[in-house]
Each structure stands twice: as structure tokens, then as C-alpha cells.
C-alpha positions in Angstrom: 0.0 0.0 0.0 1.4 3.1 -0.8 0.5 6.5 0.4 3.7 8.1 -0.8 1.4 10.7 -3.1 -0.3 12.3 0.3 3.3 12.9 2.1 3.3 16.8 1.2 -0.8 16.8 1.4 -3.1 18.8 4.2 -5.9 16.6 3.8 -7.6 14.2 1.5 -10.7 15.0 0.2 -13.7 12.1 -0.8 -17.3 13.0 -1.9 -19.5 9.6 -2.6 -22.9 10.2 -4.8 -25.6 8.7 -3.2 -29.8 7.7 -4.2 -32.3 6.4 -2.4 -32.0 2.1 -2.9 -35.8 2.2 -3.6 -38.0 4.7 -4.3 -37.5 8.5 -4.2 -37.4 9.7 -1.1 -35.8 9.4 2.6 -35.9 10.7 6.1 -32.9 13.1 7.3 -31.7 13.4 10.7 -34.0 15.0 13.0 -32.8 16.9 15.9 -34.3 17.6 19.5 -36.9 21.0 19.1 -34.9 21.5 15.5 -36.7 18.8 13.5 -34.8 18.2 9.8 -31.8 20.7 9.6 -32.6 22.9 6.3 -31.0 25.7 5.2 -30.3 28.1 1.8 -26.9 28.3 -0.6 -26.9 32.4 -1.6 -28.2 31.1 -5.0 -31.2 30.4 -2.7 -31.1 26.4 -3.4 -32.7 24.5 -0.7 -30.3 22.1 0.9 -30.5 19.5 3.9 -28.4 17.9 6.3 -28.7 14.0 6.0 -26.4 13.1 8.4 -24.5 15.3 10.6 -20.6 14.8 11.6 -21.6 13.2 15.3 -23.7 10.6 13.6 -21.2 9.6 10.4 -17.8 9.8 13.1 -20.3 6.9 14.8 -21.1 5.0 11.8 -17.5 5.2 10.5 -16.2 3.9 13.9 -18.7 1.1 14.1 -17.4 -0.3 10.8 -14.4 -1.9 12.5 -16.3 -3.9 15.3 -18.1 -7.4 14.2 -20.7 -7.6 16.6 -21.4 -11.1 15.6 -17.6 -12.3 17.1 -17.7 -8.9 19.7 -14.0 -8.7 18.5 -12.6 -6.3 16.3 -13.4 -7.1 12.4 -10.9 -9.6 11.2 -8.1 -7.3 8.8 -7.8 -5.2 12.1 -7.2 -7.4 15.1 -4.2 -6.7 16.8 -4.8 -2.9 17.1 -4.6 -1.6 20.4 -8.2 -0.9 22.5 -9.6 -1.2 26.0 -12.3 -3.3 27.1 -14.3 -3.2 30.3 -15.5 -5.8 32.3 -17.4 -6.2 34.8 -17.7 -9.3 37.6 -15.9 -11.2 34.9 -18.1 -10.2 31.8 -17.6 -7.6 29.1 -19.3 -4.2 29.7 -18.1 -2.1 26.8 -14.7 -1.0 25.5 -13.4 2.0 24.2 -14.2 1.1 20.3 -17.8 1.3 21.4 -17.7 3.9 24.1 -19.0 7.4 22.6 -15.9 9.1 24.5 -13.8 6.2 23.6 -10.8 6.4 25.8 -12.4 9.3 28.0 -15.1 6.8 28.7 -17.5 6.9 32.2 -16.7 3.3 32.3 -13.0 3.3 31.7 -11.8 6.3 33.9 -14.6 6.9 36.6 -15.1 3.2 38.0 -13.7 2.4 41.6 -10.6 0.7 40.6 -8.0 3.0 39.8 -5.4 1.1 38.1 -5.9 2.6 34.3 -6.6 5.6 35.4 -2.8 5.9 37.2 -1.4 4.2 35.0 -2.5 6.6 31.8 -1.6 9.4 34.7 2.3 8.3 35.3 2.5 7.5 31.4 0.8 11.1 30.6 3.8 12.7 33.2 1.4 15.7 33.3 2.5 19.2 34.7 0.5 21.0 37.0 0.5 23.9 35.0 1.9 24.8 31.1 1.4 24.0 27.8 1.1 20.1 27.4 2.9 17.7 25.4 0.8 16.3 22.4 3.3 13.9 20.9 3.3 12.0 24.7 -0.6 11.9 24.1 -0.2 10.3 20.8 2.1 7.4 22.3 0.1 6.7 25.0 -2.8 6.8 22.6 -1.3 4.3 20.1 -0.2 2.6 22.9 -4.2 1.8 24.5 -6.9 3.0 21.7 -5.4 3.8 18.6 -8.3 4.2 17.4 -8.4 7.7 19.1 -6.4 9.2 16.9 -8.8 8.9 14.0 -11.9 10.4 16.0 -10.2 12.9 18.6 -10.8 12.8 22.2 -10.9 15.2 25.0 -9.3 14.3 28.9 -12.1 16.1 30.6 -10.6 14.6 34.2 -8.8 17.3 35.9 -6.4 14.9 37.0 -5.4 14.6 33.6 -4.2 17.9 32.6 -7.9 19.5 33.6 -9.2 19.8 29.9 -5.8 20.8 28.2 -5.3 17.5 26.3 -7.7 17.4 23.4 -7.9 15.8 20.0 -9.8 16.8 17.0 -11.1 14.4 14.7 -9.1 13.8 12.3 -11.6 12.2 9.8 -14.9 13.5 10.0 -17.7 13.2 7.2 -21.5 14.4 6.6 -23.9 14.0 4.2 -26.1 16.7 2.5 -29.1 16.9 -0.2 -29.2 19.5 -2.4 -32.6 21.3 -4.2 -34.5 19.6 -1.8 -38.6 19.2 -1.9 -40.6 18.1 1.5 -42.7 15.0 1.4 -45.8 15.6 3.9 -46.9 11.7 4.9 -49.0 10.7 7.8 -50.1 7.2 9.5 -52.3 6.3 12.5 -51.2 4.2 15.6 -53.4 1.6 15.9 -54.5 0.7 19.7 -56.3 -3.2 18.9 -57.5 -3.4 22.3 -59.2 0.2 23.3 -59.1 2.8 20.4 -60.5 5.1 22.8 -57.9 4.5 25.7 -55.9 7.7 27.4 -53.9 9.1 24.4 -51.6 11.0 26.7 -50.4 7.7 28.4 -49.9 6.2 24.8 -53.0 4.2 24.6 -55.4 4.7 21.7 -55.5 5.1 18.3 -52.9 8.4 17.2 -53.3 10.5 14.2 -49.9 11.6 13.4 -47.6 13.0 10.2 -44.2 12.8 9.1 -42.2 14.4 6.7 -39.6 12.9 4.6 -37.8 14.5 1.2 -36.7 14.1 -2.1 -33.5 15.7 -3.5 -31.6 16.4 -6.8 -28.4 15.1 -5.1 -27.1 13.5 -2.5 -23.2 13.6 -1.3 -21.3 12.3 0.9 -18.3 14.4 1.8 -15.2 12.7 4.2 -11.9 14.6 5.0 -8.8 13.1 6.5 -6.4 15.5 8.3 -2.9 14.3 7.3 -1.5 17.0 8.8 -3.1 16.2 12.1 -1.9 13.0 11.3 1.8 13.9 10.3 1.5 16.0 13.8 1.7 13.2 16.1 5.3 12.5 15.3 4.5 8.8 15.2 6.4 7.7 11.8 5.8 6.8 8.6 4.5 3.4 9.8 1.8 4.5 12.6 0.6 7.2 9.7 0.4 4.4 7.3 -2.1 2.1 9.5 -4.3 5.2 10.4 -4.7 6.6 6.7 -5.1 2.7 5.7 -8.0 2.6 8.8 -9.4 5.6 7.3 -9.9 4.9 4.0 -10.9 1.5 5.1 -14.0 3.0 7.3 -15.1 5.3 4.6 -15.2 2.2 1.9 -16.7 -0.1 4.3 -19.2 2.8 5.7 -20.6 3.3 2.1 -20.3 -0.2 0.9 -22.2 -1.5 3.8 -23.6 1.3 5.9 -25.5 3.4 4.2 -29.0 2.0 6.0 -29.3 5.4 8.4 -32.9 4.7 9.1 -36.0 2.8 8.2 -36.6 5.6 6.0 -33.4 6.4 4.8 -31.8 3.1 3.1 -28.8 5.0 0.5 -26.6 3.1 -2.6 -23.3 4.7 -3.2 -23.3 5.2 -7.0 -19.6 6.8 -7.3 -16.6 8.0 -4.8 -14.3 10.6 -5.9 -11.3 11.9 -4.6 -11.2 15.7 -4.7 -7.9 16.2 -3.1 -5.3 15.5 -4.2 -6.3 15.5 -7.6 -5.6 12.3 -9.8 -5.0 10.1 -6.4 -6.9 7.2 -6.8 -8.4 5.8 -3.6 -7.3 2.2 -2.4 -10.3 -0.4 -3.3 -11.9 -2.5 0.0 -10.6 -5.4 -1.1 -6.7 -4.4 -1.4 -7.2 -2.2 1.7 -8.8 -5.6 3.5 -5.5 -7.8 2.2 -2.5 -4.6 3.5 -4.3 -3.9 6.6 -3.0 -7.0 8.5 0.8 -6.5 7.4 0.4 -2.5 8.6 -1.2 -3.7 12.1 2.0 -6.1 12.6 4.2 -3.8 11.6 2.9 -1.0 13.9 2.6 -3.8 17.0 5.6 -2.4 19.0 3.7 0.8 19.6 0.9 -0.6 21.4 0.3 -2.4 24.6 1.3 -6.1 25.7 -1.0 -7.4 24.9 -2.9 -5.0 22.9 -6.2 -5.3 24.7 -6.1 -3.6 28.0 -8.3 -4.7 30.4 -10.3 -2.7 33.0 -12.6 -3.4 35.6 -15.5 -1.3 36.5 -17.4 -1.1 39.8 -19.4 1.9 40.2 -18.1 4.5 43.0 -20.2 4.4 46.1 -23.1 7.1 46.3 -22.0 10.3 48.6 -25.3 9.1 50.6 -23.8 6.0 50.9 -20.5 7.0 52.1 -21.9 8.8 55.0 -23.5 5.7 57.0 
């Protein structure tokens, strides 16, 4: 696999055309009190977010776990990445966990162990400008997997705040010339039609709306600067822009189901920077990916799946008898 052509690049650039698998039209994201997120170009075409950059950094991290073998998906096993148990069973791990690394469940459970350790390894001043490159060993080292989607040490006892990672691949997806689809149904109650609506019971009246579009794009960047920043070597840099690219081909190959309502084909993928790169295909992605996890081994952990155990802190109330 070579990357050689994005050495001197900032970022890559990929834009995917999507359609509807059947039909016309789809359902967007909806947001709390916002509804579907419309909005205007100055040419005054109506546009739409379909999926914002929270929900595509989730889909594009949940292409590497096989939740069938709840292990990491075959070409990447061997990368580093914490999971929690609890009274001998898995709980979660950082893969999963929507703060990854910073998770409730890794850093706020009653043993300690992680925590200190990830505190000595950190060495963290009490005050001054922190040191990013030791958070991108210690990172590689426990969820490298972190350095794809950011992360933020909220703990005080780690830095208070100061250590924080964008993400350096993010993605969305937008509709342009947009028209609104006004649809309605009925919940059906079979036992009492005419039971208390406002505990749920009862037949409901209700409407949806859903859209149709001109176009549909997905756009992805991936930050190799970001990437070049964490002064890992060519080898680490390899593996992540090879995890990338992998995500992005399995996310529209296989992930493109966002809703009931919203079931998306990919129809073409593009690079748009650099111009005339050609992106790696699945398959030969799927065959390098095991060579670039060996050969990046000796950064992580021994062995690369760190185990933590989680009991919940005691309640202040608790505490006090």
C-alpha cells in the first residue's frame, strides 16, 4: 500500500454520490426541538443535512467492530483498545464507548489502576502547555483508534481539559434542491381505540415528513497534517490513513441504512484532493491492513487489549453511613 502521493498533502478530500436504494425519497436526521436541519446556498437552493458529523464519526467507527464475534473485524485485530469488564463479563470497551478512551466506564469506576497508569504515562504538569506527541504514544499505545476520532481528557487529574484531539476524519452528508414530502399514519391501539392518548394508549393521528433531493453527497476529510502532527512515523501514519480509507469504503459499501426511512446506494466515490490520487479499493485495503497492524505492533500495549474493571463509586449518601 502506498500512500507516498499524500506525504506533502493537508488533507484528502472524498465525496461519494448517493440515491435512495428504492423509491424516491428518505428521512434526514431530525434533531431535539430543530426537527430536519434545512437551510439556503446564496443562490437560494434549498439544501439538507442528512447526516451530521456526530452521527457519520459513529457509523464510521462502528465499521471496524463485528458484533457477531464482539472482536474487532478480522483485517484489524491486533490494534490496540480497551475493554471493560465487569464481575468477569464484558461491559463495553473503548471502540464502542461514545468518548472512547475518555469513557465513564474506563476512567470513573472504583478501581483506579488505568486511570494511574494513563496518569504516570501522561507525566502531566501541574501547570503549562502540554505535550501532544506523549498523548499520541500513550494513545497508540491503549486505543489507537483515538487518533482517527479525537478525544478530550475532561478529568482534571489529567491535565484538567488541556489534552484534546480533534477528529481527524470526519464526514457528513447533504441533499441539495430539496422538496418536503408531507406523509401521515395512525397508531393503531387493537384493544381500546379510545384509551388515554396521553399515556400512549389509543389510536394516534400523526404525520411525518420525509424528502426528495436532486443530489445526494457524501463528503469525508482526513487531516494528514493532524496525522503527520503526532510525530509517530511513517509506519503509525500508514495504519491510520489505511484505517481511514478502510471505514469510509466499508461505511458506504455497507452502511448506508441510516434509518427505516433512509436506506442509501453509493453510486460513485471521488477523490477531490489530491487531484488524480486514486483511492485504495476494499478489497486491497482488506489484504494490506494485516501487514500495517504487525508492523505498527511495538507501539501498542502487551498485549494490545487492556483490560479494565469497572465497579461503580459508592453514592456520597452511601459513604456517610
Amino acid at each position: 500500500m502506498d500512500f507516498s502521493q499524500l506525504k506533502d498533502e493537508s488533507r484528502l478530500l472524498v465525496e461519494a454520490d448517493l440515491q435512495p436504494l428504492q423509491g424516491t425519497r428518505f428521512q434526514p436526521t431530525g434533531f431535539p426541538d430543530l426537527g430536519a436541519a434545512e437551510y439556503r446556498l446564496p443562490d437560494d437552493t434549498r439544501m439538507l443535512l442528512v447526516e451530521s458529523a456526530q452521527s457519520v464519526a459513529n457509523r464510521l467507527e462502528n465499521t471496524i467492530w463485528d458484533d457477531n464475534q464482539k472482536d474487532v473485524v478480522e483485517p484489524l485485530r491486533g490494534i490496540s483498545y480497551v475493554v471493560v469488564k465487569q464481575d468477569g463479563e464484558v461491559l463495553t470497551n473503548s471502540l464502542l464507548e461514545a468518548h472512547r478512551i475518555n469513557s465513564f466506564y474506563i476512567l470513573e469506576g472504583k478501581d483506579k489502576t488505568f486511570f494511574e497508569q494513563l496518569k504516570q504515562e501522561l507525566d502531566i504538569l501541574a501547570s503549562g502547555p502540554v505535550d501532544f506527541h506523549k498523548l499520541a504514544k500513550v494513545l497508540v499505545k491503549y486505543d489507537i483508534n483515538s487518533l482517527l476520532h479525537g478525544v478530550f481528557l475532561a478529568k482534571k487529574e489529567l491535565a484538567g481539559g488541556r489534552f484534546k484531539l480533534a477528529r481527524a476524519l470526519s464526514g457528513f452528508i447533504e441533499a441539495s434542491n430539496v422538496s418536503d414530502v408531507q406523509l401521515g399514519g395512525v397508531k393503531n391501539d387493537r384493544v381500546d381505540p379510545t384509551a388515554d392518548s396521553q399515556r400512549g394508549g389509543g389510536n394516534i393521528p400523526y404525520h411525518r415528513q420525509e424528502y426528495t433531493a436532486e443530489s445526494i453527497t457524501a463528503y469525508f476529510n482526513l487531516d494528514l497534517a493532524q496525522i503527520r502532527g503526532y510525530q509517530l512515523g511513517e509506519t503509525v501514519e500508514n495504519l491510520l490513513i489505511a484505517m481511514a480509507i478502510w471505514k469510509i469504503r466499508r461505511f458506504l459499501n455497507d452502511g448506508l441504512r441510516l434509518r427505516t426511512a433512509c436506506d442509501l446506494e453509493c453510486l460513485d466515490v471521488r477523490v477531490t484532493r489530491p487531484q488524480n490520487y486514486e483511492l485504495p479499493s476494499h478489497e486491497e485495503l482488506t489484504k494490506a491492513l494485516p501487514k500495517l497492524v504487525e508492523a505498527t505492533s511495538q507501539w501498542f500495549a502487551d498485549p494490545p487489549v487492556t483490560e479494565v474493571q469497572y465497579q461503580a463509586e459508592e453514592k456520597s449518601k452511601d459513604k456517610k453511613k
